[in-house]
N, CA, C and O atoms as CSV, one atom per row, in Angstrom:
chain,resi,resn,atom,element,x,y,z
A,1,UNK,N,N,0.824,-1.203,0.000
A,1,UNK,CA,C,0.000,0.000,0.000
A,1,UNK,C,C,0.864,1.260,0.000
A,1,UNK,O,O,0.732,2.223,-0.756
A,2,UNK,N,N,1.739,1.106,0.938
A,2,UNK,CA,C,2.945,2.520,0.764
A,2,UNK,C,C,3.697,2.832,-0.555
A,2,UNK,O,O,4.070,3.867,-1.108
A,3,UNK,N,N,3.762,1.525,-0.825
A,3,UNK,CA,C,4.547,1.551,-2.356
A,3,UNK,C,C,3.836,2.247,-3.760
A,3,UNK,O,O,4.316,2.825,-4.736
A,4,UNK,N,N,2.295,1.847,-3.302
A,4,UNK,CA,C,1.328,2.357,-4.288
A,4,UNK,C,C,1.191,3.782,-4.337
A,4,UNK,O,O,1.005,4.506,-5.315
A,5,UNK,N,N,1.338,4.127,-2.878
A,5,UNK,CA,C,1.182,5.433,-2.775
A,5,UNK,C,C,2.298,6.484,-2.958
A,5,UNK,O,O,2.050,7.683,-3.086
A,6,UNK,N,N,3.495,5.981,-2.963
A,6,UNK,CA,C,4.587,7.205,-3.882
A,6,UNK,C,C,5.228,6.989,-4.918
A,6,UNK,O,O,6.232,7.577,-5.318
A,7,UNK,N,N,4.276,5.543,-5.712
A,7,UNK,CA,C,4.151,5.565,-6.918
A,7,UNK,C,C,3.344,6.615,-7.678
A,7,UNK,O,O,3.795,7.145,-8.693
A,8,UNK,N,N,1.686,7.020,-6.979
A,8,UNK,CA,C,0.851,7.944,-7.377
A,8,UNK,C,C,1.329,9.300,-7.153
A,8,UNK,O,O,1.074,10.337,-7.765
A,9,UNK,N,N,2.388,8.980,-5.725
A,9,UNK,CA,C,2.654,10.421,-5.520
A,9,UNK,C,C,4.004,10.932,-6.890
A,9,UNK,O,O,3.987,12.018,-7.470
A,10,UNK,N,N,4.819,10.063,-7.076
A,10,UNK,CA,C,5.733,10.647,-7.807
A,10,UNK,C,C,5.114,11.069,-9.213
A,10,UNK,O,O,5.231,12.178,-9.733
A,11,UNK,N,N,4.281,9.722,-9.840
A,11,UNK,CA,C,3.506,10.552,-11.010
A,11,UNK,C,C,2.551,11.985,-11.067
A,11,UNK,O,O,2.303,12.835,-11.922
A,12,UNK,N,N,2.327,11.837,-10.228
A,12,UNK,CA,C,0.891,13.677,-9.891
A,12,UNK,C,C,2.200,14.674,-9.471
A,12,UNK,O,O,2.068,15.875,-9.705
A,13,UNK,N,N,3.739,14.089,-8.717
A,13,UNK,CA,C,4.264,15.276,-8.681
A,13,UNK,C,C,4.521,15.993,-9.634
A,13,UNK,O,O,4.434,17.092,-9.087
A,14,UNK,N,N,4.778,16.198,-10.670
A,14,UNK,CA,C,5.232,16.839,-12.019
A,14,UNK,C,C,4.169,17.684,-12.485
A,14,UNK,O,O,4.422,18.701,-13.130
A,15,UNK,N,N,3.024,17.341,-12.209
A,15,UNK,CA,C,1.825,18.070,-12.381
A,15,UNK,C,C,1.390,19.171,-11.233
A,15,UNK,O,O,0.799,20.233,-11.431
A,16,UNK,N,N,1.929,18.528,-9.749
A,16,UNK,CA,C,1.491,19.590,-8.858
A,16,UNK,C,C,2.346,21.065,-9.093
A,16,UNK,O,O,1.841,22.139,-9.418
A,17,UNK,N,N,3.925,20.756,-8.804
A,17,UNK,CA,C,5.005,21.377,-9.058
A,17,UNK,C,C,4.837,22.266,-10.705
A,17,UNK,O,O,5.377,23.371,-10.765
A,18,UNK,N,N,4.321,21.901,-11.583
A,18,UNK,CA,C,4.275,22.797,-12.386
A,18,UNK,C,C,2.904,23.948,-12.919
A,18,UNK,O,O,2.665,24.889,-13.676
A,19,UNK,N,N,2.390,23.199,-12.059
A,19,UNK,CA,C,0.353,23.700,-12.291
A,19,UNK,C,C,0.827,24.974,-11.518
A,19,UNK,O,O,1.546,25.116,-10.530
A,20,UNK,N,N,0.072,25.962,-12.438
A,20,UNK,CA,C,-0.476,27.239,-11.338
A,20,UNK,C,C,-1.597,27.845,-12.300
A,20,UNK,O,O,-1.927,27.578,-13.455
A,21,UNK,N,N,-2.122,28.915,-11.207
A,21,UNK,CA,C,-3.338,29.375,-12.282
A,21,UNK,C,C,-2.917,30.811,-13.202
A,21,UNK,O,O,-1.820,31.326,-12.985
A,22,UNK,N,N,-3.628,31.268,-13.984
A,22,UNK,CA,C,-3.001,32.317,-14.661
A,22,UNK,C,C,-3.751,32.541,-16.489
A,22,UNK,O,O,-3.064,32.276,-17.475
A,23,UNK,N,N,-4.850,32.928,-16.575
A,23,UNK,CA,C,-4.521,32.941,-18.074
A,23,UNK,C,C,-3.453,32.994,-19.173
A,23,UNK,O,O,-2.666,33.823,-18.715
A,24,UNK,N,N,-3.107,32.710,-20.013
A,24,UNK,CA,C,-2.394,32.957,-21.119
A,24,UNK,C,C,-2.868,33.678,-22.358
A,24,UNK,O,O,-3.884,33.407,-22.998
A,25,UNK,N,N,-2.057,34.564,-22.590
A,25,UNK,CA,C,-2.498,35.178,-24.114
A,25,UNK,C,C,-2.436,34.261,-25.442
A,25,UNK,O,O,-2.433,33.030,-25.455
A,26,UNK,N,N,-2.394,35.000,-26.392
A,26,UNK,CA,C,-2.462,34.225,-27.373
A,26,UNK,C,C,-1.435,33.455,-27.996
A,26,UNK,O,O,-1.695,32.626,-28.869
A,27,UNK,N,N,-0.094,33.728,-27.523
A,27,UNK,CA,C,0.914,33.524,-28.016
A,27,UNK,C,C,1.124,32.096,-26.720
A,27,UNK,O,O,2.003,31.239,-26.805
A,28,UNK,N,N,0.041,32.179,-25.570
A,28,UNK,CA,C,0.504,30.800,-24.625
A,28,UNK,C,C,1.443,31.424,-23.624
A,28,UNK,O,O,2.054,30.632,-22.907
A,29,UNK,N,N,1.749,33.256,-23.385
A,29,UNK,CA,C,2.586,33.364,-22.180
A,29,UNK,C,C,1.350,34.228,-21.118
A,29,UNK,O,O,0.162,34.533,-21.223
A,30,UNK,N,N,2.061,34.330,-20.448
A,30,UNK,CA,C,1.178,35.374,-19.133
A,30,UNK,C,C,2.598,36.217,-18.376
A,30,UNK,O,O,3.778,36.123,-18.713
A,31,UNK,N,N,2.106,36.893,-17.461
A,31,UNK,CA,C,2.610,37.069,-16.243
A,31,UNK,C,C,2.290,36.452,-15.189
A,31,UNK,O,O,1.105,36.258,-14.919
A,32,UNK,N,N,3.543,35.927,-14.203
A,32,UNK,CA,C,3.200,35.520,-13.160
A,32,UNK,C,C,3.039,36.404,-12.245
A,32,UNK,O,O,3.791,37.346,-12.494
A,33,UNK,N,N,2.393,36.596,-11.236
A,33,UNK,CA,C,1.580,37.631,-10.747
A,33,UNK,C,C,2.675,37.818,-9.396
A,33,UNK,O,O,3.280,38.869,-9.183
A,34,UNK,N,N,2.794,36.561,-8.532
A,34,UNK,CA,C,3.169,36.641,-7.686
A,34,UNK,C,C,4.714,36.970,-7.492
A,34,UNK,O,O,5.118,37.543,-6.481
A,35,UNK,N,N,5.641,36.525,-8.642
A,35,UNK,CA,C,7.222,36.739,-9.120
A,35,UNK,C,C,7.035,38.109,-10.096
A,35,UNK,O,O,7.973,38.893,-9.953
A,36,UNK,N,N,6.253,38.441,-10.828
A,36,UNK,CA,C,5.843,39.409,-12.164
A,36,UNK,C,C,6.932,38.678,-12.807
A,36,UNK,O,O,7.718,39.528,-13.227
A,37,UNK,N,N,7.342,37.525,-13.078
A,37,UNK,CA,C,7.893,36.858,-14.479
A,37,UNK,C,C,6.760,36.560,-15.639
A,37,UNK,O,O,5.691,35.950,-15.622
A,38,UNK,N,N,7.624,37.403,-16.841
A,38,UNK,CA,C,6.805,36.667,-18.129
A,38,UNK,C,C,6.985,35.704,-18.425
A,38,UNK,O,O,8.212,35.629,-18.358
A,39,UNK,N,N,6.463,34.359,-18.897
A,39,UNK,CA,C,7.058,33.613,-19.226
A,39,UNK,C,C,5.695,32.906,-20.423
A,39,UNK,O,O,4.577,33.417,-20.354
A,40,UNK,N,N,5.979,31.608,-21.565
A,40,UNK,CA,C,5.522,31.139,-22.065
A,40,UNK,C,C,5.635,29.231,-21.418
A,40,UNK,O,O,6.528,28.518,-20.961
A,41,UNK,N,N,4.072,29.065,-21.761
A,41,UNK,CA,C,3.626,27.559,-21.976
A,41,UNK,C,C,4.048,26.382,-22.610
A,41,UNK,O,O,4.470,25.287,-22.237
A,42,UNK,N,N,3.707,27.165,-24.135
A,42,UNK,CA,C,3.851,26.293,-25.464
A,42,UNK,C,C,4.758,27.139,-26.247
A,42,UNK,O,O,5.003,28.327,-26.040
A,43,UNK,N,N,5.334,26.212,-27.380
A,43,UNK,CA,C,6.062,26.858,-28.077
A,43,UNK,C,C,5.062,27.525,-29.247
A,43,UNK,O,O,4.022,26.906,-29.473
A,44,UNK,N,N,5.278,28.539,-29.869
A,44,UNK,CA,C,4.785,28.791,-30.885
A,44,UNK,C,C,4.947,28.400,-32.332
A,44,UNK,O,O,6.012,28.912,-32.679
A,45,UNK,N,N,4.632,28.009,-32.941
A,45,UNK,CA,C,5.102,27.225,-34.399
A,45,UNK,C,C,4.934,28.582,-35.475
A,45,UNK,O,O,3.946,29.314,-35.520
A,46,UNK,N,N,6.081,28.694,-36.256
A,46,UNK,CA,C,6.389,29.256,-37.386
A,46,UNK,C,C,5.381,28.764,-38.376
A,46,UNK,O,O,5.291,27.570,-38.659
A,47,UNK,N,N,4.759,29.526,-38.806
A,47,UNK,CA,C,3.805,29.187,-39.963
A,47,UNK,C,C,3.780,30.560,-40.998
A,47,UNK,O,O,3.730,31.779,-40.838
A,48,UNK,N,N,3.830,29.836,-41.881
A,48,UNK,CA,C,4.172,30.465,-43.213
A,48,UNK,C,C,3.212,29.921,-44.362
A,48,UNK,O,O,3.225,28.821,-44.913
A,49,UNK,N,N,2.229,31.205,-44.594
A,49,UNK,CA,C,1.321,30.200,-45.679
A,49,UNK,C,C,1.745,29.843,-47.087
A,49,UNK,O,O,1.477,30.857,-47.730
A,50,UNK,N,N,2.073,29.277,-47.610
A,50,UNK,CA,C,2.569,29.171,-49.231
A,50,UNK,C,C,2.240,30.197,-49.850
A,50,UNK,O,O,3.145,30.380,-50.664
A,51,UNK,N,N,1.312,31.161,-49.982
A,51,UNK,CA,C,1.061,32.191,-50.954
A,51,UNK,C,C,2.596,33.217,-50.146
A,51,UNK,O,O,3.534,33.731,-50.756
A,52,UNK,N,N,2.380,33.212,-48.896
A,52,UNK,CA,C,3.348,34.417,-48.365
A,52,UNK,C,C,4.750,33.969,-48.675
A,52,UNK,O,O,5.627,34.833,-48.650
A,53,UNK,N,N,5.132,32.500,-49.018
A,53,UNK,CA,C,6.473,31.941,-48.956
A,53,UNK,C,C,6.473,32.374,-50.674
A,53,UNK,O,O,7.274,33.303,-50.784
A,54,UNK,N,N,5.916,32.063,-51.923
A,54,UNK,CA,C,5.973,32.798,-52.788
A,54,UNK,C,C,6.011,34.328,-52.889
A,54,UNK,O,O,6.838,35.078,-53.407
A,55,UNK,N,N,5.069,34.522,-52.352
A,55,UNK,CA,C,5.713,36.093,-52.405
A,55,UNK,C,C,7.069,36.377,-52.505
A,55,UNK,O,O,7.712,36.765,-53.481
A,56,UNK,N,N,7.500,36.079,-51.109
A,56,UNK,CA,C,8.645,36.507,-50.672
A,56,UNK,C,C,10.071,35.801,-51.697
A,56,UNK,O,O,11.088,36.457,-51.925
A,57,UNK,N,N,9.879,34.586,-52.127
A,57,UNK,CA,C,10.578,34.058,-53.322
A,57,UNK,C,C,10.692,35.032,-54.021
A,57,UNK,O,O,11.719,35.698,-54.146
A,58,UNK,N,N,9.174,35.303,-54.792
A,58,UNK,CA,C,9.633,36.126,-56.248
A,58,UNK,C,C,10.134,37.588,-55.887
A,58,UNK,O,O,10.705,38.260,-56.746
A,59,UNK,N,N,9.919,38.060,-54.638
A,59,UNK,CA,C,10.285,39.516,-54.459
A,59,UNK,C,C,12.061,39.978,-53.993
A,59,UNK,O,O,12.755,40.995,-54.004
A,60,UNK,N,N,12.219,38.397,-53.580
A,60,UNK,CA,C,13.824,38.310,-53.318
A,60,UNK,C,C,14.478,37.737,-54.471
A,60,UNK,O,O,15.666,38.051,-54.547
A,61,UNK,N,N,14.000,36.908,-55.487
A,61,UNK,CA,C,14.869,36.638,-56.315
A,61,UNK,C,C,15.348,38.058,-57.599
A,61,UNK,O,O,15.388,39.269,-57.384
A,62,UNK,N,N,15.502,37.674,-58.257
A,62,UNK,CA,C,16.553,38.411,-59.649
A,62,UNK,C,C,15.433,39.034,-60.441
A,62,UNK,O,O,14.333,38.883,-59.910
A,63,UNK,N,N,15.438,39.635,-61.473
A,63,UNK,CA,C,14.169,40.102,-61.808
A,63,UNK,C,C,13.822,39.403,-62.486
A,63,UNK,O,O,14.550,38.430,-62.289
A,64,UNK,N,N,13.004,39.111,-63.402
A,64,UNK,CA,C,12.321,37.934,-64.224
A,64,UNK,C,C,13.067,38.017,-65.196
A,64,UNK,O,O,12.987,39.128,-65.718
A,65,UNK,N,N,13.850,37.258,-65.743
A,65,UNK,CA,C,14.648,37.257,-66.978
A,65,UNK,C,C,14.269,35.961,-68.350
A,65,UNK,O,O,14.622,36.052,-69.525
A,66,UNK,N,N,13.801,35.299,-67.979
A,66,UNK,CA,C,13.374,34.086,-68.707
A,66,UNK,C,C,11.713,34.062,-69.124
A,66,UNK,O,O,10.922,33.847,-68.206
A,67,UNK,N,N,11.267,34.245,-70.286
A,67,UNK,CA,C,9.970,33.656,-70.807
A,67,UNK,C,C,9.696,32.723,-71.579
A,67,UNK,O,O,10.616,32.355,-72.309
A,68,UNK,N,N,8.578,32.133,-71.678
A,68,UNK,CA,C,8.384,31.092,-72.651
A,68,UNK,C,C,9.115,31.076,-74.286
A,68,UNK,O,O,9.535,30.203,-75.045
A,69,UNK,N,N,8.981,32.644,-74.310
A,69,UNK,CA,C,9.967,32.647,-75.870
A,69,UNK,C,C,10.868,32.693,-76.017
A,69,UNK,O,O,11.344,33.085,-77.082
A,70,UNK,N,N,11.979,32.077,-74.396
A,70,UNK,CA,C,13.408,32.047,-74.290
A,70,UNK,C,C,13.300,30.343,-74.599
A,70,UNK,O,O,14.188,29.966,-73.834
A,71,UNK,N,N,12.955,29.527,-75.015
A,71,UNK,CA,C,12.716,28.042,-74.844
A,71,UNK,C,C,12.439,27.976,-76.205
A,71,UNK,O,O,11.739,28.866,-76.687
A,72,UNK,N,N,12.953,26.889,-77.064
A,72,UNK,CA,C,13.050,26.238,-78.403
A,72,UNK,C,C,11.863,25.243,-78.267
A,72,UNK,O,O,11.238,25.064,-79.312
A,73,UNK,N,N,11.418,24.529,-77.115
A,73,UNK,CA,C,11.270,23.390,-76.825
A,73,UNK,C,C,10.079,22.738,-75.656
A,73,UNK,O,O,10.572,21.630,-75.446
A,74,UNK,N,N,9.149,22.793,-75.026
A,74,UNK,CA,C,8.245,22.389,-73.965
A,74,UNK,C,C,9.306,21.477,-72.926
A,74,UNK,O,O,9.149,21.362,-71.711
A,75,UNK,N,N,9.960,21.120,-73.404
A,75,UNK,CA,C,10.909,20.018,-72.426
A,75,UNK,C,C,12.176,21.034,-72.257
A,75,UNK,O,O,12.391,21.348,-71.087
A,76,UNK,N,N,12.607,21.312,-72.739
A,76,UNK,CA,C,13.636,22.687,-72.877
A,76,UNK,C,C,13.351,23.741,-71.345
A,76,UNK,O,O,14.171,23.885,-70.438
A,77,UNK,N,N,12.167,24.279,-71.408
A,77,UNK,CA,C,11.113,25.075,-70.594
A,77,UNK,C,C,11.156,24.277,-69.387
A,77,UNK,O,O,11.772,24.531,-68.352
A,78,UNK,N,N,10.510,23.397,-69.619
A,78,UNK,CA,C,10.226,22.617,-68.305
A,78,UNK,C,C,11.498,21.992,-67.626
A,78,UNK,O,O,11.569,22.176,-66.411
A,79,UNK,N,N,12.318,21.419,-68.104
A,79,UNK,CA,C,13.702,22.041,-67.415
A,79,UNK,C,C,14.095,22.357,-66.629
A,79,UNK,O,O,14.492,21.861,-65.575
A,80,UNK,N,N,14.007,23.867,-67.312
A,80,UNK,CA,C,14.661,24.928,-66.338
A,80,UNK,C,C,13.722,25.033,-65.465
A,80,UNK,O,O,14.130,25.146,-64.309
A,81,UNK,N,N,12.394,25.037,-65.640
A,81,UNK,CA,C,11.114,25.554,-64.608
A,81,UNK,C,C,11.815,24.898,-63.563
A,81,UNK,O,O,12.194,25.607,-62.630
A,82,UNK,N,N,12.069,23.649,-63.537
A,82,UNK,CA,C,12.018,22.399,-62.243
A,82,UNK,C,C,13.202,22.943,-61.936
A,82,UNK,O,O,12.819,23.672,-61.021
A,83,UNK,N,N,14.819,23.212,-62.046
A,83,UNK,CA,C,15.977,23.620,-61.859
A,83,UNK,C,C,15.977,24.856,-61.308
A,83,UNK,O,O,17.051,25.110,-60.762
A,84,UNK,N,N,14.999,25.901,-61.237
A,84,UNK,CA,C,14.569,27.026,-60.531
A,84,UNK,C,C,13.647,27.160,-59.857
A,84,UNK,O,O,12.971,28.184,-59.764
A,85,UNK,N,N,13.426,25.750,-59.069
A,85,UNK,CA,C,12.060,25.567,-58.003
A,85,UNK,C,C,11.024,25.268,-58.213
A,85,UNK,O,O,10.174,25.128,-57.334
A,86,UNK,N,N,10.773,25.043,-59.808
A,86,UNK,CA,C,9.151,24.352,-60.380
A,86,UNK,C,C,8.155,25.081,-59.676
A,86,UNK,O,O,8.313,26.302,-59.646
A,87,UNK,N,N,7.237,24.636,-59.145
A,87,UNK,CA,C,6.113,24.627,-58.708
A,87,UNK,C,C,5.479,25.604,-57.424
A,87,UNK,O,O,4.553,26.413,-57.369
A,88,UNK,N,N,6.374,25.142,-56.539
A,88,UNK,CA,C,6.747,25.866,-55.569
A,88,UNK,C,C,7.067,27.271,-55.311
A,88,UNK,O,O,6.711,27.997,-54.383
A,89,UNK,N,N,7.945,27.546,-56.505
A,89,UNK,CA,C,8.186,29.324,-56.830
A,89,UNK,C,C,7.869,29.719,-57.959
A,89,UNK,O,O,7.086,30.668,-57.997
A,90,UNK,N,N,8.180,29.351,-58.774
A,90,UNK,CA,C,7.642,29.881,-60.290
A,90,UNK,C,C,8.246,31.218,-60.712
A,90,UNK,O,O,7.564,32.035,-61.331
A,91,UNK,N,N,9.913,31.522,-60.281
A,91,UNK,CA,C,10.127,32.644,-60.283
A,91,UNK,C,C,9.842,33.470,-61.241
A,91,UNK,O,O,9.673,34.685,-61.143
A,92,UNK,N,N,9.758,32.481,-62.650
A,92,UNK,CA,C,9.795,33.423,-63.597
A,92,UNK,C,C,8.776,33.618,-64.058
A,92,UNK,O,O,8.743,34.667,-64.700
A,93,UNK,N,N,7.462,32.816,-64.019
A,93,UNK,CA,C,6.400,32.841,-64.192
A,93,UNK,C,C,6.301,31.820,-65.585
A,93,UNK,O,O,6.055,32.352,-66.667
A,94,UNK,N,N,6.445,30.773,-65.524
A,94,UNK,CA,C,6.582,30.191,-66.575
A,94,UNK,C,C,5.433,29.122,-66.716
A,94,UNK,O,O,5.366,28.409,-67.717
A,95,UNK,N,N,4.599,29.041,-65.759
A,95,UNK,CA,C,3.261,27.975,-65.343
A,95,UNK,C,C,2.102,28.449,-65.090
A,95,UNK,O,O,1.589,28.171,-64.007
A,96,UNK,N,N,1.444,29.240,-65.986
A,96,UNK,CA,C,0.495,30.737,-65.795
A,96,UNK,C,C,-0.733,29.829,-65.093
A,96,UNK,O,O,-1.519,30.160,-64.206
A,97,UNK,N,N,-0.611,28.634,-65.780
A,97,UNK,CA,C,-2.499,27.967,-64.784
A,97,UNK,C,C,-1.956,27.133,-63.890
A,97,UNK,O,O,-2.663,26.228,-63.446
A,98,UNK,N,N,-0.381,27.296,-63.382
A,98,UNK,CA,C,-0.203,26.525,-62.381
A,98,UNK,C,C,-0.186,25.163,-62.075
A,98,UNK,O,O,0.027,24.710,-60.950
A,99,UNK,N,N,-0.499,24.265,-63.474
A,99,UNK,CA,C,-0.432,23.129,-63.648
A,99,UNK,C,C,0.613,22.157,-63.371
A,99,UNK,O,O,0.535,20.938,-63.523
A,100,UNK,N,N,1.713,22.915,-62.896
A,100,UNK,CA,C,3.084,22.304,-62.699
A,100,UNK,C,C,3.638,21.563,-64.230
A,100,UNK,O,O,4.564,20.752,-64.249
A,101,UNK,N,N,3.045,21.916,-65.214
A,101,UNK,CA,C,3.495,22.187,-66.429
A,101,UNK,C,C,4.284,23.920,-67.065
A,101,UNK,O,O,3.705,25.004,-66.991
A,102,UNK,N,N,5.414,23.734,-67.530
A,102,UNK,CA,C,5.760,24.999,-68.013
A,102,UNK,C,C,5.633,25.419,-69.723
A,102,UNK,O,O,5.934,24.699,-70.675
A,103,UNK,N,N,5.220,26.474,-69.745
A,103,UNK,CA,C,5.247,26.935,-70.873
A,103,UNK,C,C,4.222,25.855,-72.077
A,103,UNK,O,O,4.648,25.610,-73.206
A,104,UNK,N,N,3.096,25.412,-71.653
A,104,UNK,CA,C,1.809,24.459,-72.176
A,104,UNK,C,C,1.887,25.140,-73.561
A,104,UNK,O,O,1.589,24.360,-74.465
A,105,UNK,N,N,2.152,26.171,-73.897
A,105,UNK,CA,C,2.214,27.044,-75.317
A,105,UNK,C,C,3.253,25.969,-76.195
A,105,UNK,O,O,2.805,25.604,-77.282
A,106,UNK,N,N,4.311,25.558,-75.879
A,106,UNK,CA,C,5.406,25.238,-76.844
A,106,UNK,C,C,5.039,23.863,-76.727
A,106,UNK,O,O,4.343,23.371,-75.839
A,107,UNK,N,N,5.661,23.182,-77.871
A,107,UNK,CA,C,5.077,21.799,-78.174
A,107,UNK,C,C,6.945,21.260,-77.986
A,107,UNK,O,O,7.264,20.079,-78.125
């Protein structure tokens, strides 16, 4: 019976020792009231929506130098599309309906 009992006690300790009350904002920190330490809960996760991660691609890369009428070839095009990030960035704009096909114009 003793054994049972600082078996229960050692598992609930980790929970007593770290529980306190306190809302959290949105980010998961507060102030502690009684120390006035800020502190956080959870970590916050980096999120980046794909439209904003393009953005920021095409606005940091080079200026657009390559169009479909730089390409002899549909396989030529597509190529390079994939060798400069395909799909994902499209720096140059070479996949206008986004099909993850480049340059659908050239045969």
């Amino acid at each position: 019976m003793v054994l049972k009992s600082i078996i229960i006690l050692i598992i609930a300790m980790p929970f007593a020792v770290f529980a306190h009350s306190g809302k959290t904002n949105a980010k998961g920190c507060h102030t502690n009231t009684s120390t006035g330490e800020y502190h956080c809960h959870q970590k916050v996760a980096k999120t980046v929506s794909k439209t904003v991660s393009k953005t920021q691609a095409r606005t940091s890369a080079k200026p657009l130098d390559k169009n479909c009428s730089d390409f002899q070839t549909k396989n030529e095009a597509q190529n390079f599309y994939i060798a400069n990030g395909g799909p994902n960035t499209d720096l140059h704009r070479l996949d206008a309906d986004r099909d993850g096909s480049a340059c659908d114009e050239l045969k």
